[in-house]
DOVOBA-408920 format. One record per atom (N, C-alpha, C): residue number from 1; y negated, z, x negated. Coordinates in nm, 4 decimals. Atoms other than C-alpha are relative to their C-alpha. Example, Ala and Ser with C-alpha at 12.3 -4.5 7.8 and 13.67 -1.06 7.14 Angstrom:
2
[atom 1 [0.1190 0.0000 -0.0890]],
[atom 1 [0.4500 0.7800 -1.2300]],
[atom 1 [-0.1200 0.0000 -0.0900]],
[atom 2 [0.1190 -0.0060 0.0820]],
[atom 2 [0.1060 0.7140 -1.3670]],
[atom 2 [-0.1090 0.0730 0.0770]],
This chain:
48
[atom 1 [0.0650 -0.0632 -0.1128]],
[atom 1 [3.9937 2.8093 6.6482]],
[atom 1 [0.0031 -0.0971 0.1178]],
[atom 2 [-0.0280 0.0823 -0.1863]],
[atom 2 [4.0533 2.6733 7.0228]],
[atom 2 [-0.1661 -0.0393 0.0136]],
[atom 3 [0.1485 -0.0103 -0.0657]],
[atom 3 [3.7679 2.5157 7.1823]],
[atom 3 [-0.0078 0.0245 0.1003]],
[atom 4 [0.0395 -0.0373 -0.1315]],
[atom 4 [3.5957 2.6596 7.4723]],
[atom 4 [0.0000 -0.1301 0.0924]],
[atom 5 [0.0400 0.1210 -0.1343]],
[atom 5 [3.5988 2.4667 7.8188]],
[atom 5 [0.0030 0.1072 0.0966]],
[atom 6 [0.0173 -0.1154 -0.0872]],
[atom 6 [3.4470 2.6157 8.0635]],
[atom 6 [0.0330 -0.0595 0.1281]],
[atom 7 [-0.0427 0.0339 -0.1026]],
[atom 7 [3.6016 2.3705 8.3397]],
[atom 7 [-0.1379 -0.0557 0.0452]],
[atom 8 [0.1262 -0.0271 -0.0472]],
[atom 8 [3.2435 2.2845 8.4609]],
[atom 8 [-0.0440 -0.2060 -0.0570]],
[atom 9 [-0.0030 0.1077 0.0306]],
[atom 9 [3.1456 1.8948 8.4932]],
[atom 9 [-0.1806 -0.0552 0.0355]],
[atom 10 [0.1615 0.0475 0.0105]],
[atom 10 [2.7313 1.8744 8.4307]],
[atom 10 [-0.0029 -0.0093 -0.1235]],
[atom 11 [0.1036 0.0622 0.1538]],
[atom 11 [2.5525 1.7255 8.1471]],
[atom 11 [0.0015 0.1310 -0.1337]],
[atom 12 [0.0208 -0.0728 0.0356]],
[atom 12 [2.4267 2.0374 8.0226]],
[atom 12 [0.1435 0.1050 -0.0532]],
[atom 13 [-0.1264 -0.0625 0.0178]],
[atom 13 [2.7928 2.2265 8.0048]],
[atom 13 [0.0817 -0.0575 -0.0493]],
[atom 14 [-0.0936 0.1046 0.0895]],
[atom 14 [2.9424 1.9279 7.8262]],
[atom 14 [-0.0902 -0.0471 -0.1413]],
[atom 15 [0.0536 -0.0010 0.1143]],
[atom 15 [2.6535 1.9254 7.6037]],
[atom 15 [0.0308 0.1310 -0.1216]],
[atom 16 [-0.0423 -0.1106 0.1012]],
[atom 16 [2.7219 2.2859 7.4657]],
[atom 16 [0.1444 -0.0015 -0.0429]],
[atom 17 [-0.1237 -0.0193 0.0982]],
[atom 17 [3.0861 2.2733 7.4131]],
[atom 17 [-0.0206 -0.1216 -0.1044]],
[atom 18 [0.0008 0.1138 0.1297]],
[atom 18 [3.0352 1.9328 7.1965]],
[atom 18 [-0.0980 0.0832 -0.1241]],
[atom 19 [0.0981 -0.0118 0.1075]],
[atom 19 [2.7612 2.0941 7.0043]],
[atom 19 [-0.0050 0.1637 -0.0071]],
[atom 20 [0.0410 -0.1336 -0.0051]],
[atom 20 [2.8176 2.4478 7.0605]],
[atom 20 [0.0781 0.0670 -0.1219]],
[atom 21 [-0.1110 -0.0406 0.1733]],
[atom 21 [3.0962 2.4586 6.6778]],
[atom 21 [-0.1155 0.0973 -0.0715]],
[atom 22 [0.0750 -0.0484 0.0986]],
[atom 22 [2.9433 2.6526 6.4438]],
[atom 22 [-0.1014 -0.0862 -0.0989]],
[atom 23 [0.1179 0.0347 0.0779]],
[atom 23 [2.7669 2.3832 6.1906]],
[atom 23 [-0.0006 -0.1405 0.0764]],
[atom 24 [0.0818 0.1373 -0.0267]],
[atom 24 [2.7280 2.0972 6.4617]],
[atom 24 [-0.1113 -0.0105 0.0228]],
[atom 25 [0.1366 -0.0320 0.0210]],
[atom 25 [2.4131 2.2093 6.5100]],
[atom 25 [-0.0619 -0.0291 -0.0902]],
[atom 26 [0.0526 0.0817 0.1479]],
[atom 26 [2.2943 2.1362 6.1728]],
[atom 26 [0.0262 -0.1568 -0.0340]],
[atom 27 [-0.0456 0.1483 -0.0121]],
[atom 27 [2.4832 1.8288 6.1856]],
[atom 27 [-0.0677 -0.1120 0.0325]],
[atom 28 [0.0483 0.0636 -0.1049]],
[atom 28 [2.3368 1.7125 6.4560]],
[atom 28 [-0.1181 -0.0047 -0.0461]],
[atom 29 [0.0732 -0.0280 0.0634]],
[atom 29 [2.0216 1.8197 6.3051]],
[atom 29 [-0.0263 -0.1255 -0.1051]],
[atom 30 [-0.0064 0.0664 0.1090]],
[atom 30 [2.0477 1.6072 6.0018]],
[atom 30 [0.0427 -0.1547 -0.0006]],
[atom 31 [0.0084 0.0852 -0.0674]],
[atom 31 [2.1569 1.3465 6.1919]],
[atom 31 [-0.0999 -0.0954 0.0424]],
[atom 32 [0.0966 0.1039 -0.0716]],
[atom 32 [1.8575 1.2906 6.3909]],
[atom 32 [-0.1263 -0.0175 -0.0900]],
[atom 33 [0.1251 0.0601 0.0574]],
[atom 33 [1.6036 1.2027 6.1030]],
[atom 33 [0.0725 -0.1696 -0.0247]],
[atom 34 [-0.0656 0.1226 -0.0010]],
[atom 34 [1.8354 0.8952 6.0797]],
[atom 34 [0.1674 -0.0176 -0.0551]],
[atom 35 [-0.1212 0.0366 0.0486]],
[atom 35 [2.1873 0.7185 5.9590]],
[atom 35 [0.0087 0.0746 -0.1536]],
[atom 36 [-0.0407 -0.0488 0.1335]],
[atom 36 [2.3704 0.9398 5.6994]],
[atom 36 [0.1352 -0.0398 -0.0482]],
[atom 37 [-0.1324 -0.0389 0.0546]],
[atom 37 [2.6641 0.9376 5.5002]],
[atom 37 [0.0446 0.1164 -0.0216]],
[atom 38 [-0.0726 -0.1012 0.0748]],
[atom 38 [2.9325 1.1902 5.4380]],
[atom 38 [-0.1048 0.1038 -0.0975]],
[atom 39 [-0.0111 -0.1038 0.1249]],
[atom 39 [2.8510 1.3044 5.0954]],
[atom 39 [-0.1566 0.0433 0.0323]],
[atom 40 [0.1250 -0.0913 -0.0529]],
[atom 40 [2.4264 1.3381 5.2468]],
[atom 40 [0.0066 0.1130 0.0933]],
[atom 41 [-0.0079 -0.1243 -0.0478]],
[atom 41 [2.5682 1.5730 5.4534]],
[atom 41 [0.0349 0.0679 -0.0520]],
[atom 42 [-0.0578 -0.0910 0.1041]],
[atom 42 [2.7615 1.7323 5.2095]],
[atom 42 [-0.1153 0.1004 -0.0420]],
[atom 43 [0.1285 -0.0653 0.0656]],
[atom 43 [2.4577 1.7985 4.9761]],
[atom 43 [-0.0924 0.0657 0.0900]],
[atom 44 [0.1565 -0.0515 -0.1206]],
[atom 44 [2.2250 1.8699 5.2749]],
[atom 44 [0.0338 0.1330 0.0314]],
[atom 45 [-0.0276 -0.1213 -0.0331]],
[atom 45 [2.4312 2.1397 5.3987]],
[atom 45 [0.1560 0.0649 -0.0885]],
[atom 46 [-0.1311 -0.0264 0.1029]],
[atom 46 [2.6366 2.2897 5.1053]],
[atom 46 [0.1060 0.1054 0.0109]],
[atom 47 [-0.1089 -0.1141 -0.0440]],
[atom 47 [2.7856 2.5988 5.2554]],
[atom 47 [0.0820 -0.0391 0.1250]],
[atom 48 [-0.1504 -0.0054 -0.1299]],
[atom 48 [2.9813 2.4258 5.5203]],
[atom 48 [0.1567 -0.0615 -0.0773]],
């Protein structure tokens, strides 16, 4: 799948295409309780 760019050079419009994938959100998520590895993401989120 292509990624969106919407041409557009603010904060906010460079924040959603980086985070706007389908499971970076969770990612990102799981991320910010602290430093993970791989395979804790794995287990954390098992349907991606």
């Amino acid at each position: 799948m292509a990624a969106r760019s919407y041409g557009q050079y603010c904060g906010v419009t460079t924040a959603v295409e980086l985070i706007g994938e389908r499971w970076a959100l969770l990612i990102v998520r799981d991320l910010l309780v602290g430093p993970r590895r791989y395979t804790d993401l794995k287990q954390g989120l098992p349907r991606i």
